[in-house]
N, C-alpha and C positions, 0 to 999 in steps of 0.2 A: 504494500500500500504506500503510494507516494502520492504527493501533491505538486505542482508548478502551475506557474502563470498565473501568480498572485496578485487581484485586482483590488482595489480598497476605497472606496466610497463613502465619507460622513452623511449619515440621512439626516441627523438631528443631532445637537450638542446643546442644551437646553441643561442636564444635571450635570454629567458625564454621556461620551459617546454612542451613540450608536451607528455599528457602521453594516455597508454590504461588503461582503467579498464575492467575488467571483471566481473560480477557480478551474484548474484541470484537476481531478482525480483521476490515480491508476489502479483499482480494488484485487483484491487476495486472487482473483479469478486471471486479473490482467487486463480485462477492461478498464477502459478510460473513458471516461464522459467528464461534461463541464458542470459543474455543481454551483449553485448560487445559495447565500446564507446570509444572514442577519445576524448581529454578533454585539449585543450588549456589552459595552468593555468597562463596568460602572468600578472596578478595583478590586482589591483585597478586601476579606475583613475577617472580623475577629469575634467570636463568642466564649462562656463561660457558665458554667455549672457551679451555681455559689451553694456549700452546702455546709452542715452545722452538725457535726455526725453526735454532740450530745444529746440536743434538742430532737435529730432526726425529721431536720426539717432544711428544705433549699428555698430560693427568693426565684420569685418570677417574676413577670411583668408583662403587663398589657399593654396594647395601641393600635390605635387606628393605621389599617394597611391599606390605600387603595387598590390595589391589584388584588389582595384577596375579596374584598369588597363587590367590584365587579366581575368576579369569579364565584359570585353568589353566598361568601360568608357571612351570613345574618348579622350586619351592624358593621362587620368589615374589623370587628376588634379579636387581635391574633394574642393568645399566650407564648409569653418567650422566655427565654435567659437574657441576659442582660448579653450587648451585643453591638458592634460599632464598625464603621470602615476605617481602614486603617489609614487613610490620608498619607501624609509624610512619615508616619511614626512605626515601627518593627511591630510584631504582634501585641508582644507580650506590654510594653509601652501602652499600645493603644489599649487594650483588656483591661489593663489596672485605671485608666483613665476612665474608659466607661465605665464600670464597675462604681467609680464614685458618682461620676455625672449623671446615670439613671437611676441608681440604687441606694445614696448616701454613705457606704459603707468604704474604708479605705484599708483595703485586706494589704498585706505584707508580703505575698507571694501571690502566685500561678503555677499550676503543672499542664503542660502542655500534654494532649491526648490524644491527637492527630493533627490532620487538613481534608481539606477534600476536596472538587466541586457541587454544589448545590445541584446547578443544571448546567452543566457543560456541553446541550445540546445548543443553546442560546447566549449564555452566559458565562464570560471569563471571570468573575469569581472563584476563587481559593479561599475558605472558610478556616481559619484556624480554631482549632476548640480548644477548652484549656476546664480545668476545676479549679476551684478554688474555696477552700475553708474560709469559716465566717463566725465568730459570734456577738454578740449585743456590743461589745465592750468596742468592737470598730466604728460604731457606726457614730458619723461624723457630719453627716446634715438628711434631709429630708430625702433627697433625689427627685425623681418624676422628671429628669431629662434636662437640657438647656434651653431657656426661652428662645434665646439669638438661633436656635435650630429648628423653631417652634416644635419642637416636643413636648409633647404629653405624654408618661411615661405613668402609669400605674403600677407601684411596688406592693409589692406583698409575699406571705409566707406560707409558706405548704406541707404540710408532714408529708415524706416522703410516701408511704404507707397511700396519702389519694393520691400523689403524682404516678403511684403507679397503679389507680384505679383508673384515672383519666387516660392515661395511655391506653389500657385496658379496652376501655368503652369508647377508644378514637376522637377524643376532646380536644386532645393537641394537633394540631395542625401543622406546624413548624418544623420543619425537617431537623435543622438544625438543635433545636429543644429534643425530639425525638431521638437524636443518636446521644448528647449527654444524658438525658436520662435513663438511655438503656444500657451505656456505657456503665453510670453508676449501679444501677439492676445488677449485669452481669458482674460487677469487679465488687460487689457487696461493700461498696462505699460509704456505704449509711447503717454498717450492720458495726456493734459491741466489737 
């Protein structure tokens, strides 16, 4: 499988890019045809599994998504981890920033637990995921996001015990919410 004859078109640069390519492909068979694509190029970003393995409870958060929205999620409001693009700043930089910005909390570390793509059929996004411990004694303002980004960020607390009811009954929506939580599931991150 190869690619040549790389064509690159800006449709719209409004957030971040979106662009067309057009292409040759040569597939596993040997055929070759000309492929055309749409390619979201909105950056990196960075998520985190905040969790409290005394209390046995993690922090999530709510907001308004228009893309789930018009994808028919009643109200359009998504549950998440706390979660940001990384602009100029390395993963783990950006994680610990969001972390205070949406959530109030100014945790002392991060463990990193992979990357991935989200949807690498449309989208150049790399998600890095991370955990991160948490208790009372961090917590260092309110959070619910930056005005100057208009964010509305609803913070709140979960015993793990419903987060893994909700996964359960398909409540979470959020892919990237979905692999921390199963992540912590499987590596009994929240267990004595």
């Amino acid at each position: 499988m190869t690619i040549s004859d790389i064509k690159e078109k800006i449709l719209a640069n409004t957030w971040k890019p979106l662009k067309l390519f057009t292409y040759q492909y040569k597939g596993s068979s040997g055929k070759e045809w000309e492929q055309t694509r749409e390619v979201y190029d909105k950056g990196d970003g960075a998520a985190v599994l905040m969790y409290n393995k005394a209390a046995k409870k993690i922090v999530l958060t709510k907001q308004f998504r228009m893309p789930a929205y018009i994808n028919g999620l009643k109200g359009g409001i998504v549950t998440e981890v706390p979660a940001g693009m990384l602009d100029k700043d390395d993963p783990e930089t950006c994680i610990i920033r969001e972390i205070e910005e949406e959530t109030g909390y100014k945790v002392p570390k991060v463990i990193k637990v992979r990357d991935c793509f989200m949807t690498p059929g449309a989208v150049t996004e790399i998600t890095h995921m991370f955990i991160a411990a948490y208790d009372e004694t961090m917590k260092v303002a309110n959070g619910g996001g930056l005005e100057n980004e208009q964010e509305d960020i609803l913070v709140f607390e979960m015993s793990f015990e419903e987060a893994k009811r909700v996964v359960e009954n398909n409540e979470i929506k959020d892919a990237k919410t979905l692999i921390l939580l199963q992540y912590a599931w499987i590596h009994h991150l929240l267990e004595a």
